[in-house]
ZAVEX-477670 format. One line per 10 residues: number of its first residue (from 1); their letters; for each residue x, y, z of N, C-alpha, C. Coordinates in steps of 0.02 Angstrom, whole numbers, plus 50000, padded with zeros to 5 digits. Layout:
BEGIN
NUM	A	X/Y/Z/X/Y/Z/X/Y/Z  ...
//
This chain:
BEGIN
1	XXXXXXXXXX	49347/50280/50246/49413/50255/50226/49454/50309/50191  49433/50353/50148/49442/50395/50103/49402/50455/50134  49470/50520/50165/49443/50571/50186/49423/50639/50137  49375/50666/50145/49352/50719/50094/49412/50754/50072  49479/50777/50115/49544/50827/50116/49575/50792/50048  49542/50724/50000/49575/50714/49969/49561/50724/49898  49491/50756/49900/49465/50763/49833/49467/50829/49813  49491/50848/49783/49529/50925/49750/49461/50946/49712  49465/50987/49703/49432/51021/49652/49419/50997/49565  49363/50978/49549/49340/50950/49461/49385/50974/49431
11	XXXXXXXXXX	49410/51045/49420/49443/51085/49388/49530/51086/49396  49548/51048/49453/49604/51045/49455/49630/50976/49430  49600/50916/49436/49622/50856/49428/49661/50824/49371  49685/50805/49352/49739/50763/49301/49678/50697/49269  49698/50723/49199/49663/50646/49192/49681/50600/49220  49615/50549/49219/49642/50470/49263/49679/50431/49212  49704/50389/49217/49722/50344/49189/49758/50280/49229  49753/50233/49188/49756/50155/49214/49821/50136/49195  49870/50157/49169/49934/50143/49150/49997/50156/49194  50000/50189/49254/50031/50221/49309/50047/50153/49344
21	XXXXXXXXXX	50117/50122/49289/50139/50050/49342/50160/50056/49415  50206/50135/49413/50227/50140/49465/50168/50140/49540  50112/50141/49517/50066/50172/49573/50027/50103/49572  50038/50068/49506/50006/49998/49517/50022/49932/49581  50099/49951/49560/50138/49893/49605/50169/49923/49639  50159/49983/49660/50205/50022/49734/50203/49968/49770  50171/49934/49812/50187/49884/49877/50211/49832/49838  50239/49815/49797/50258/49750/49774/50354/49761/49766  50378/49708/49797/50447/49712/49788/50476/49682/49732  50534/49700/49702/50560/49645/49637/50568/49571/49629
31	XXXXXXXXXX	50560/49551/49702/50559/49477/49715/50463/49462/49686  50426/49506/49731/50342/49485/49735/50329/49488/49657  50370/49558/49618/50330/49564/49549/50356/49505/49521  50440/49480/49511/50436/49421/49481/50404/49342/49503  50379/49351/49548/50337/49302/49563/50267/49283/49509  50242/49381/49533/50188/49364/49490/50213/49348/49415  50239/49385/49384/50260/49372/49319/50267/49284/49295  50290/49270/49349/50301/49192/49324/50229/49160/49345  50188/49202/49393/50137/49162/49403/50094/49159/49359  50077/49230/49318/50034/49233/49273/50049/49192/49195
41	XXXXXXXXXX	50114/49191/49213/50142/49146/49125/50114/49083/49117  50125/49050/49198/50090/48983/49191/50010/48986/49219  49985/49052/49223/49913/49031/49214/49894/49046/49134  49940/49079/49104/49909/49078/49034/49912/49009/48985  49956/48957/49018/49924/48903/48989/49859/48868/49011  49819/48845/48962/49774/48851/48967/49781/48760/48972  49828/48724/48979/49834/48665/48971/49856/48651/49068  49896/48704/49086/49903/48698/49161/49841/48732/49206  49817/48762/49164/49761/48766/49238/49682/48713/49205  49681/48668/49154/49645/48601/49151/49654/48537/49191
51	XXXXXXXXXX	49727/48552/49193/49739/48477/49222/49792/48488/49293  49800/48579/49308/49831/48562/49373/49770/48557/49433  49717/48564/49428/49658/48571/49484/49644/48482/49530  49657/48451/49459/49651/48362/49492/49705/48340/49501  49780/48352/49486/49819/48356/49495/49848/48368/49584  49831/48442/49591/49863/48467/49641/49821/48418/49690  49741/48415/49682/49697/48402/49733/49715/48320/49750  49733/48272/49703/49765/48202/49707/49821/48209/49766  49855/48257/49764/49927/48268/49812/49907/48281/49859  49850/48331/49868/49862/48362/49917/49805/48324/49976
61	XXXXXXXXXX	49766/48261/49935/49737/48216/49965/49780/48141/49982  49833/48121/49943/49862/48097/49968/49917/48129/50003  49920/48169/50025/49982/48198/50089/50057/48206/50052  50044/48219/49986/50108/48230/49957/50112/48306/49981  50203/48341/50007/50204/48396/50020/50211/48448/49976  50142/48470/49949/50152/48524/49890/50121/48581/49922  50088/48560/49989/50036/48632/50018/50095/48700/50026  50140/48693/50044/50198/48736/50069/50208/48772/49989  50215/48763/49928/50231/48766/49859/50180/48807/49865  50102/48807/49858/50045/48830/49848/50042/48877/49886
71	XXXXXXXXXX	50064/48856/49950/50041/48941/49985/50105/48996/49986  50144/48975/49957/50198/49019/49913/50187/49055/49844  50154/49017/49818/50142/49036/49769/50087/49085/49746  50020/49011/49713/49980/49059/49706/49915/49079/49753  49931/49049/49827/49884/49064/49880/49918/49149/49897  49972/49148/49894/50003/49236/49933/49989/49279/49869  49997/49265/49820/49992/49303/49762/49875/49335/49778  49845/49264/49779/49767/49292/49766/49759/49294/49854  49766/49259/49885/49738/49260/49966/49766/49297/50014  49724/49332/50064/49763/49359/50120/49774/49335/50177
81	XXXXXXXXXX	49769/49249/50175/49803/49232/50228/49737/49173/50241  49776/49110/50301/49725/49105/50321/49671/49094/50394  49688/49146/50391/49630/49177/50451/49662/49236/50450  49585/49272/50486/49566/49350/50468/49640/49384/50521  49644/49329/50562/49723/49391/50601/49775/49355/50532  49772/49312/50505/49838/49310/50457/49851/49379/50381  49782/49402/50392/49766/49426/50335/49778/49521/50341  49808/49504/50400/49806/49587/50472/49877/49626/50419  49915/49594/50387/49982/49628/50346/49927/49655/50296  49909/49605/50242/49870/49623/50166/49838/49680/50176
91	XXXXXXXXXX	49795/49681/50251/49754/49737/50247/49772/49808/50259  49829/49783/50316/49878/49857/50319/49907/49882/50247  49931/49840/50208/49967/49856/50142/49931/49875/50124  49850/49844/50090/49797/49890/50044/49798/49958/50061  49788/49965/50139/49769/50039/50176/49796/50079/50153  49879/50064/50157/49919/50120/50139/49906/50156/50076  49875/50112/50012/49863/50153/49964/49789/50161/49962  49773/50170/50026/49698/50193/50024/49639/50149/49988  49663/50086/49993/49617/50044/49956/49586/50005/50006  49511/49991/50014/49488/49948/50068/49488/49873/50060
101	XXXXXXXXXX	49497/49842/50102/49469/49768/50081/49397/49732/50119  49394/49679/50092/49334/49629/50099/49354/49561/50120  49351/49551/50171/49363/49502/50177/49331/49444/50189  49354/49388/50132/49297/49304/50120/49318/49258/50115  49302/49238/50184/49304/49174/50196/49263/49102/50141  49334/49081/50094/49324/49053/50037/49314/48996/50046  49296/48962/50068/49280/48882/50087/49235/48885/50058  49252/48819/50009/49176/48797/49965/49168/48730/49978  49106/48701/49931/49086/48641/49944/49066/48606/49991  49075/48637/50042/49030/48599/50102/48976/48564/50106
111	XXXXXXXXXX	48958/48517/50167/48877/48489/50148/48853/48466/50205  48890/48491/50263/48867/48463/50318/48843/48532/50354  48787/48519/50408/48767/48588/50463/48814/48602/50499  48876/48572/50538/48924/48584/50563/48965/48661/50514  48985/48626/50451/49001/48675/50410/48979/48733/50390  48913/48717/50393/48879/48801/50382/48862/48832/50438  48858/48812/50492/48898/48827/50583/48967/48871/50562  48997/48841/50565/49069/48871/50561/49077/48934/50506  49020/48932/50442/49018/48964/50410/48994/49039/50419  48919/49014/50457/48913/49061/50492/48950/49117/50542
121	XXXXXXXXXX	48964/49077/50581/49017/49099/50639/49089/49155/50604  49115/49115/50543/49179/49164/50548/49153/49211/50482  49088/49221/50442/49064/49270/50441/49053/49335/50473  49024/49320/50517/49010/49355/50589/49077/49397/50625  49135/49364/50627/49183/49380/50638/49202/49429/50594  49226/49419/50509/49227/49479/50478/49178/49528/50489  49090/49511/50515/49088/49605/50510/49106/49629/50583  49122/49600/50642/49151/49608/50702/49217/49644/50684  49246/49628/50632/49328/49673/50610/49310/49708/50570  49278/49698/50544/49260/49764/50503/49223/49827/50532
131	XXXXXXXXXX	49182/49824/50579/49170/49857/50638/49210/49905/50681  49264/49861/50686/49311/49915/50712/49365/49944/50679  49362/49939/50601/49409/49967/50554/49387/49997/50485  49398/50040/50481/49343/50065/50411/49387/50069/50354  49474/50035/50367/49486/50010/50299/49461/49947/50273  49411/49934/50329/49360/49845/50307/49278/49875/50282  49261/49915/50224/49190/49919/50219/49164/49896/50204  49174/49832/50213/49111/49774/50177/49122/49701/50190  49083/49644/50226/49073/49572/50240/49050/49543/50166  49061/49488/50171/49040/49451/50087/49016/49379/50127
141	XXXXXXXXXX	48965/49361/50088/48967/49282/50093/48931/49233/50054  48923/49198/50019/48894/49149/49972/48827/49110/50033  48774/49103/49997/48725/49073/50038/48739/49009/50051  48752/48972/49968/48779/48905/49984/48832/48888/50020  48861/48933/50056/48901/48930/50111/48855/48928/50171  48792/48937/50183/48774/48919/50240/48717/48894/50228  48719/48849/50177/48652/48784/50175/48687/48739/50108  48649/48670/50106/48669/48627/50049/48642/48657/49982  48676/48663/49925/48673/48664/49850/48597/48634/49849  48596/48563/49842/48540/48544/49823/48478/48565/49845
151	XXXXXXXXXX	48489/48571/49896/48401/48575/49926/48403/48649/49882  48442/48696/49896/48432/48769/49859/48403/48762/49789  48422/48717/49754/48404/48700/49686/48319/48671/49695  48316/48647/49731/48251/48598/49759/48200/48667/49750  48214/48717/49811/48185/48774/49828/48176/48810/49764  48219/48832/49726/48207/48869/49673/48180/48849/49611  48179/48756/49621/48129/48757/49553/48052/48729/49577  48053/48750/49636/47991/48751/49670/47932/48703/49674  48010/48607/49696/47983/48569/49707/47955/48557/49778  47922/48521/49791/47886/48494/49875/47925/48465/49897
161	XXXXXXXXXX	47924/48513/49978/48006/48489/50016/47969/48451/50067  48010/48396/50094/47987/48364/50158/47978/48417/50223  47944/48367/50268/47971/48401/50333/48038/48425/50349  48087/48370/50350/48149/48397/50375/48175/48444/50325  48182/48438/50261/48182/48510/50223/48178/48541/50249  48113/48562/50239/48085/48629/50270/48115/48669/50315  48128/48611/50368/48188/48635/50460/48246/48674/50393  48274/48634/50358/48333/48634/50337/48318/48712/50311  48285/48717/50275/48283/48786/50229/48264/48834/50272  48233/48838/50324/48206/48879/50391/48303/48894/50407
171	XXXXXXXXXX	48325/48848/50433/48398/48858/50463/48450/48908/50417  48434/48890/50347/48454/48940/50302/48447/49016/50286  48397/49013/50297/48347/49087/50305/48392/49122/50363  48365/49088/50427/48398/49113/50494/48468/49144/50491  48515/49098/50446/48588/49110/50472/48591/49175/50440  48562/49162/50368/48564/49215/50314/48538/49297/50346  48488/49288/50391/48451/49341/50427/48520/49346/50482  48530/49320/50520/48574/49323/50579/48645/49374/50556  48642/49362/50496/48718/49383/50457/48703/49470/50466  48649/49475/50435/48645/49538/50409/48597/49580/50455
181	XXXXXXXXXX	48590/49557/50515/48548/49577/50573/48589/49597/50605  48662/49570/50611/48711/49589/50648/48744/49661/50610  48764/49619/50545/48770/49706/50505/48761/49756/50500  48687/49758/50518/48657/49819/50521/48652/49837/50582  48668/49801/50639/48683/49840/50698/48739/49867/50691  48802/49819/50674/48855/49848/50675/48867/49902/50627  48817/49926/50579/48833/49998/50519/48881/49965/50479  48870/49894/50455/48948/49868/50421/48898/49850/50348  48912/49874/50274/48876/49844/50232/48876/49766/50214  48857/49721/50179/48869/49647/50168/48841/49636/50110
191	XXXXXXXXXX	48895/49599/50085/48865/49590/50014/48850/49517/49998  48790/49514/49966/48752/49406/49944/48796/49396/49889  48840/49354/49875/48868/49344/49803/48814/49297/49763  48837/49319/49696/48779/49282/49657/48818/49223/49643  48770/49171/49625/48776/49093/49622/48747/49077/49543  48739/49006/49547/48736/48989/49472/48661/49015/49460  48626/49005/49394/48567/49023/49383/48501/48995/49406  48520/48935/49420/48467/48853/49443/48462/48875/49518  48491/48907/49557/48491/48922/49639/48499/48990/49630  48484/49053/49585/48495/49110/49581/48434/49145/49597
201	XXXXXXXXXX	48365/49107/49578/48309/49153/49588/48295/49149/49688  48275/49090/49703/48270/49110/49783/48347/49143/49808  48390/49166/49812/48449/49199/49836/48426/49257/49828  48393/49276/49764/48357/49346/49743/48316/49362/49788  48267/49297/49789/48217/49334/49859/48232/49322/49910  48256/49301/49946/48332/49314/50023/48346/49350/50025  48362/49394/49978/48417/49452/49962/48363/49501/49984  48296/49505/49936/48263/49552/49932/48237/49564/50001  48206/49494/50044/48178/49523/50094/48223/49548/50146  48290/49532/50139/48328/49580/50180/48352/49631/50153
211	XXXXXXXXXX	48350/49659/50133/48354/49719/50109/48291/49765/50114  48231/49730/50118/48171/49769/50133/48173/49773/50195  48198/49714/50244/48200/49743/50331/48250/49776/50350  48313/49776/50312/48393/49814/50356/48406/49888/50303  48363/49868/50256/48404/49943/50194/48349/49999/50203  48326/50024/50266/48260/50063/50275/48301/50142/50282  48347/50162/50309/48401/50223/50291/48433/50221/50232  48487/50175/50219/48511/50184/50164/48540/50096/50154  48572/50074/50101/48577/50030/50112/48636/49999/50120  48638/49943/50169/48659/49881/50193/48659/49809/50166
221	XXXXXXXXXX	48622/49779/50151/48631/49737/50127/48634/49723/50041  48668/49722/50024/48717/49725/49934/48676/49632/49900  48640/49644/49868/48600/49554/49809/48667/49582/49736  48703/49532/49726/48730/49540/49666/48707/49525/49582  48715/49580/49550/48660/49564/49484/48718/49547/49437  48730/49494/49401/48767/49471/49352/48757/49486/49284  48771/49524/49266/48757/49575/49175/48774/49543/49135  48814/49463/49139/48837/49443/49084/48746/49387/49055  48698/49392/49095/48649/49347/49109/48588/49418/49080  48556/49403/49022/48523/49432/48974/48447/49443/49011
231	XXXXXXXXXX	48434/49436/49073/48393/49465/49104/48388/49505/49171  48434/49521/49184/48460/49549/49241/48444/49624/49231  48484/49642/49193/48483/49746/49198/48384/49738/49205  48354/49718/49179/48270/49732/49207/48244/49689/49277  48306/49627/49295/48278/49616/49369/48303/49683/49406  48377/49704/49400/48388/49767/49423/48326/49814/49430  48316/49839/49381/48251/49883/49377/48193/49894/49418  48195/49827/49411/48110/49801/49449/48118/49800/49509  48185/49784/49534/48189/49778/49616/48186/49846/49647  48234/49888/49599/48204/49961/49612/48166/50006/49631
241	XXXXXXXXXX	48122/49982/49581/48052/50028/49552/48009/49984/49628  48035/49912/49643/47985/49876/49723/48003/49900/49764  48074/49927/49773/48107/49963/49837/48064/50044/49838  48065/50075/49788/48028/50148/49784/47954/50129/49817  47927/50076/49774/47852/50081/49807/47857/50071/49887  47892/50008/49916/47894/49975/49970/47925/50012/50022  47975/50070/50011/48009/50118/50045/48086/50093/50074  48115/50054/50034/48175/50034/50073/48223/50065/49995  48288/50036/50022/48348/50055/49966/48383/49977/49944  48420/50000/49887/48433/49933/49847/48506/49951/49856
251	XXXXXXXXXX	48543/49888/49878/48618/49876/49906/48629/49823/49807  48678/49861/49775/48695/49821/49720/48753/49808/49696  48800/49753/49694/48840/49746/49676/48839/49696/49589  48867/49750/49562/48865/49757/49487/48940/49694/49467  48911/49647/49436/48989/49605/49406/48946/49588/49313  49006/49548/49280/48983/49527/49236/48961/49455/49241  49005/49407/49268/48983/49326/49306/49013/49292/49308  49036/49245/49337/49072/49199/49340/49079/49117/49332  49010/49121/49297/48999/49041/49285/48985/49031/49235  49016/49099/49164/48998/49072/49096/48985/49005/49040
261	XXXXXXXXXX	49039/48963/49076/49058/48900/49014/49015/48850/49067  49005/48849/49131/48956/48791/49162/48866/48801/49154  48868/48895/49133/48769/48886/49131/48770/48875/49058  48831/48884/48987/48783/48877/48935/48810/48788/48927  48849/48749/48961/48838/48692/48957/48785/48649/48976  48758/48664/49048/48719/48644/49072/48649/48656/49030  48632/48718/49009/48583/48760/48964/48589/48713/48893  48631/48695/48864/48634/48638/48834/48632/48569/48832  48648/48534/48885/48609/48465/48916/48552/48466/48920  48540/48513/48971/48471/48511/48996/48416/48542/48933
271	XXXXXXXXXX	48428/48571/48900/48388/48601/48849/48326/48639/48858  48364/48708/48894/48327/48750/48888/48374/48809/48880  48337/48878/48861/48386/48937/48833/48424/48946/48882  48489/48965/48856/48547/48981/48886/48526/49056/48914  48539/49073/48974/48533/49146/49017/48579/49182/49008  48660/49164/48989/48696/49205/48991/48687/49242/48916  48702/49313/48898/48717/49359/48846/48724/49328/48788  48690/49359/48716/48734/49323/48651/48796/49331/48642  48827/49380/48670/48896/49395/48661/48939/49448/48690  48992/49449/48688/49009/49491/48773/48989/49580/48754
281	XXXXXXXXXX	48987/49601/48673/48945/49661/48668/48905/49683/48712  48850/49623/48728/48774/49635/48750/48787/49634/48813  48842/49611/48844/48859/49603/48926/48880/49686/48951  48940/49693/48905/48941/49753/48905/48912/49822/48911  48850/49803/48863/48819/49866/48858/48749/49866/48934  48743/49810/48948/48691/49798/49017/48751/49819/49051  48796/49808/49060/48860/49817/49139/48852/49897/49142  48851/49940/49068/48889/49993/49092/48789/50050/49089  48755/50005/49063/48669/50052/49055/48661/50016/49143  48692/49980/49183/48677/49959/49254/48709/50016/49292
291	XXXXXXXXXX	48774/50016/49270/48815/50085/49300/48762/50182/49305  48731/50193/49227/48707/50232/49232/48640/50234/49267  48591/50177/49265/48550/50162/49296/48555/50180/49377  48601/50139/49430/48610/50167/49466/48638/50239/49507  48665/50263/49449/48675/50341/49461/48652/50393/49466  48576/50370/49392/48515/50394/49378/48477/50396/49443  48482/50358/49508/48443/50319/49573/48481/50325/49631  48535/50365/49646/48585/50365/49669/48549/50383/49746  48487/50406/49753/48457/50413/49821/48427/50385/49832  48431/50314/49796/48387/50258/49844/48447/50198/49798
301	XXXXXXXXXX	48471/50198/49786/48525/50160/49771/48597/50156/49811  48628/50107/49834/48698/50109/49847/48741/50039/49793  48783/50056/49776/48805/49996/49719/48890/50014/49713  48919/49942/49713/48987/49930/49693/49009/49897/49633  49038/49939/49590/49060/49905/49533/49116/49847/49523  49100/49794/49521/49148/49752/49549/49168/49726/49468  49213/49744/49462/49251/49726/49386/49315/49750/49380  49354/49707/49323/49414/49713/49292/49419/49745/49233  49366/49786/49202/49348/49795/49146/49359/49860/49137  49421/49874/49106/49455/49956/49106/49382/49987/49077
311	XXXXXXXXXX	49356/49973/49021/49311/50039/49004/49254/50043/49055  49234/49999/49096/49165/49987/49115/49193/50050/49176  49270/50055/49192/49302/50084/49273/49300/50159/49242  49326/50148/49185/49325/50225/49159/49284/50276/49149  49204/50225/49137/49160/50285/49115/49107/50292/49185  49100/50237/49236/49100/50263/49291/49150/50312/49327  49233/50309/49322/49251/50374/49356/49237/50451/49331  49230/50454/49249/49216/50515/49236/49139/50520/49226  49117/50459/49227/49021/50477/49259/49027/50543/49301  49069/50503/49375/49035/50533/49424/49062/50616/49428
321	XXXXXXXXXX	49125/50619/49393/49149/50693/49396/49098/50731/49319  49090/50707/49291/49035/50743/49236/48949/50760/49290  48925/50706/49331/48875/50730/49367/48895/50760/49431  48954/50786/49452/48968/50831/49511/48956/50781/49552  48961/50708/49570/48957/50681/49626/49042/50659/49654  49024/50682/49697/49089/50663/49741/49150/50617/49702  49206/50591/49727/49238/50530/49707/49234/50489/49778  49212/50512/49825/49236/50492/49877/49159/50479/49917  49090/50478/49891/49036/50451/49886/49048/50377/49925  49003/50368/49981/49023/50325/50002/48937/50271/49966
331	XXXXXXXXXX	48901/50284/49929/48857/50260/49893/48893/50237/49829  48947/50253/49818/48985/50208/49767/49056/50166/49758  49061/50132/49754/49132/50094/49764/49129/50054/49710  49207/50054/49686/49234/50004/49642/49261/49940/49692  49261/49887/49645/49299/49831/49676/49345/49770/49638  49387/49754/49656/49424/49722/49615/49466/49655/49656  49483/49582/49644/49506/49557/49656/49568/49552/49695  49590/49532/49760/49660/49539/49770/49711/49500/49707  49755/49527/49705/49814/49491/49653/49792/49499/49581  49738/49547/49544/49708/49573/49498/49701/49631/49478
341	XXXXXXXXXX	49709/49655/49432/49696/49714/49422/49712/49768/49475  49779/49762/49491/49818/49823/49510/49814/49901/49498  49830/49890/49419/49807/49955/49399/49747/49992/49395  49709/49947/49390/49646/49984/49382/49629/50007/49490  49634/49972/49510/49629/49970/49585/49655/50027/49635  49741/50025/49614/49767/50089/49644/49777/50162/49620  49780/50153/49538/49756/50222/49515/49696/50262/49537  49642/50202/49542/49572/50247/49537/49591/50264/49605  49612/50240/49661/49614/50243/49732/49663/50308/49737  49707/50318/49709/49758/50366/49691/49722/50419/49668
351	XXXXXXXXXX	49665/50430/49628/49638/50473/49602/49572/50523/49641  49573/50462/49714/49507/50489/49758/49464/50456/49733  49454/50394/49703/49401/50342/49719/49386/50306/49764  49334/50271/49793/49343/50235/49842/49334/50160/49794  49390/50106/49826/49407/50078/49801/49410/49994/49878  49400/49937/49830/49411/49902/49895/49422/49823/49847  49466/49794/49887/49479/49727/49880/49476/49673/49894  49436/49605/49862/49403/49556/49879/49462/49534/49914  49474/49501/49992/49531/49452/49987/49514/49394/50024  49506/49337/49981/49509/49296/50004/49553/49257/50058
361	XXXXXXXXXX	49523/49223/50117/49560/49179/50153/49531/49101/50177  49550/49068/50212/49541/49018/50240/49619/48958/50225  49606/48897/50261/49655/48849/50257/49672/48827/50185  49747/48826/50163/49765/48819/50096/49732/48764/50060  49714/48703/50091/49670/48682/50050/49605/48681/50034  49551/48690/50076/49500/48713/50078/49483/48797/50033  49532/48809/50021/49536/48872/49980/49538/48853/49913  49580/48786/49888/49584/48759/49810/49543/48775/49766  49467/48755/49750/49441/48759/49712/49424/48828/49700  49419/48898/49743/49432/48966/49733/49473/48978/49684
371	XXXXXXXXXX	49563/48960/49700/49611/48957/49673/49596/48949/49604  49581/48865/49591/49577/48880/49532/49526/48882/49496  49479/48928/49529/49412/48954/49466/49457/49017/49459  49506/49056/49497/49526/49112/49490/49588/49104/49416  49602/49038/49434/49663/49045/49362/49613/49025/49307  49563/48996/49322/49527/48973/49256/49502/49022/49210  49468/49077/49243/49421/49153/49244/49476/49180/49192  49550/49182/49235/49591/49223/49200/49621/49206/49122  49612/49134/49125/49620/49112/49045/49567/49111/49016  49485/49119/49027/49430/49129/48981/49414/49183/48974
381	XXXXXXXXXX	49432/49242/49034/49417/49319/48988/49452/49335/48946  49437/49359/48896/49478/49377/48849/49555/49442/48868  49604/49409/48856/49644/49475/48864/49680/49473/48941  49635/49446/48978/49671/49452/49064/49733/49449/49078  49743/49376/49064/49826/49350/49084/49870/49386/49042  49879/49425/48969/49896/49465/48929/49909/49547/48963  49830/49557/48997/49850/49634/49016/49894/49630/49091  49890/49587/49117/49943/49573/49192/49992/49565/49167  50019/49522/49127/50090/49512/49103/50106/49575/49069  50082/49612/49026/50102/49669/49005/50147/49717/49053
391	XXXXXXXXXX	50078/49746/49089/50075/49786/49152/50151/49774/49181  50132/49689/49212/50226/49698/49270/50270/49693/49221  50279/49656/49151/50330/49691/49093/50356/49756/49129  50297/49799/49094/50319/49865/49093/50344/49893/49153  50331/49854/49222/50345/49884/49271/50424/49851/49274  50436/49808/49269/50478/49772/49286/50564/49821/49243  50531/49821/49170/50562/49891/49137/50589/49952/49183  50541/49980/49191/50542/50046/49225/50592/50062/49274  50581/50001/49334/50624/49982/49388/50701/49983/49361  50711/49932/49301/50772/49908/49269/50807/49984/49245
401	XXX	50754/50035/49216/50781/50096/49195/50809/50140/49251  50782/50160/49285/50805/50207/49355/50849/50180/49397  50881/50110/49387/50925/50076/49424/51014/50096/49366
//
């Protein structure tokens, strides 16, 4: 995606920095930035994204016309469309600033085999486009996208499944194998997203045994380790130190998590210790000892830092120029949300990082509950909806000055 002619010399480079609005929102017009601006104002209430999720979903189940509003809004702002040819502009736009995308097919909740059919199928399709485009380096897909929640829960707390189970969890395996069987023919990487903690350990070993059959050169198939979850940086480890003995490579995509306020609730009903971190310190300091870890391993490791987290972006980019590795390492990639973290995204990409962007698609409603875990995320990290509104502020300034 990112040709070597672009990485200059250690000694010549400009510091990086994440403040370069102009390079943030280059593809964004004064109409798109005030969009976002107003979009992010009303995700910072924290009162509209509680009660617009049952809200919108009431309308948009009784056939009130708000879908047209939504996919104006905040479907074009986070999604690239829906379907992978609708999504054919977003990806040309990323390109231009040398940023790759990912494209995921966001349909959740499903519960029928038909659905995880279909799930399968337009999986398959992204690494088929991604195949023939290498501003696409990477397929994504959620398992519980191609089997039911429950039984997964069934499997992982390692109750006795019936017969038809069994078919059922066999069919799971398969699609899951089928995904990344194709991948690795096609040379396309794919990444397992991580899930809640109760269905997190078998996904681990899914993950693992494909990665022990497709990651035998280098690796292909990406198990995501969640750092905000106080045992992870040593599952990291261990999968490692099994890949060294066993002879394969570890595909890792590095986040902090995304299901903070549902595992320590649940971890509190149910009453047993909460998994996620005592406090986002301790998340921190596993996210960025995960970063060095894999750098430390960098020849039997491939890993994407998938975060919004200016320091966690920072001390991986001058990691890799302090250890003389490339910027343009195709064993390392940052990643960042479409409609997120701009700055951090096109600077580093600007700077000779390789850089790539989640973008979600599928049908505007079937996309909803994505939507809004994405506005929810943005009002429980600390600071988010604050540093976006800043950011197009300042851009919005800038523009206003040179005019």
């Amino acid at each position: 995606m990112i040709s070597s002619s672009k990485e200059p010399p250690f000694s010549t480079r400009e510091k990086l920095t994440f403040d370069n609005t102009e390079i943030a929102f280059q593809s964004k017009s004064n109409s798109e930035l005030n969009r976002a601006y107003w979009l992010f104002k009303i995700i910072s209430s924290n009162f509209l994204t509680k009660v617009g999720p049952p809200i919108t979903n009431f309308a948009l189940n009784i056939g009130l016309p708000i879908s047209g509003i939504i996919r104006k809004t905040i479907f074009e702002h986070f999604c690239g469309g829906e379907t992978i040819d609708g999504c054919e502009k977003a990806i040309q736009q990323l390109a231009l600033q040398h940023v790759g995308t990912i494209l995921d097919y966001s349909v959740e909740g499903e519960e029928t085999e038909e659905a995880f059919n279909h799930v399968l199928t337009e999986t398959l399709r992204t690494i088929e486009r991604a195949k023939k485009d290498n501003n696409i380096p990477f397929s994504v897909f959620k398992v519980t996208g191609l089997g039911r929640f429950d039984l997964l829960a069934k499997v992982n707390a390692k109750e006795e499944l019936t017969a038809p189970e069994k078919e059922e969890f066999t069919r799971i395996k398969n699609r899951v194998d089928k995904i990344c069987n194709i991948a690795y023919d096609a040379n396309v990487a794919v990444l397992i997203d991580a899930e809640h903690s109760w269905i997190q350990d078998i996904i681990d070993d899914i993950a693992r045994e494909m990665m022990r059959k497709y990651n035998i050169e280098k690796a292909i198939v990406y198990n995501t380790y969640q750092l905000y979850r106080h045992d992870v940086l040593a599952a990291l480890k261990a999968d490692f130190y099994l890949a060294q003995t066993d002879g394969f490579h570890i595909g890792a995509k590095l986040v902090r998590g995304a299901y903070m306020e549902i595992e320590r609730e649940r971890a509190g009903t149910e009453g047993y210790p909460s998994p996620i971190q005592p406090d986002k310190e301790s998340s921190d300091q596993d996210y960025n000892a995960a970063i060095n870890f894999c750098l430390d391993n960098l020849d039997r490791i491939g890993f994407m830092a998938g975060t919004h987290n200016e320091n966690s972006s920072r001390l991986l980019a001058e990691t890799l120029d302090e250890r003389g590795i490339a910027r343009n390492d195709k064993r390392v990639y940052f990643a960042q949300l479409l409609g997120m973290s701009d700055n951090l995204s096109f600077n580093l990409s600007a700077a000779g990082y390789n850089v790539a962007k989640y973008m979600p698609y599928g049908p505007v409603k079937a996309v909803m509950p994505y939507l809004f875990r994405r506005a929810q995320e943005n009002t429980s990290v600390a600071g988010q909806t604050g540093r976006e509104l800043s950011l197009i502020i300042k851009e919005k300034k800038r523009r206003k000055n040179i005019h």
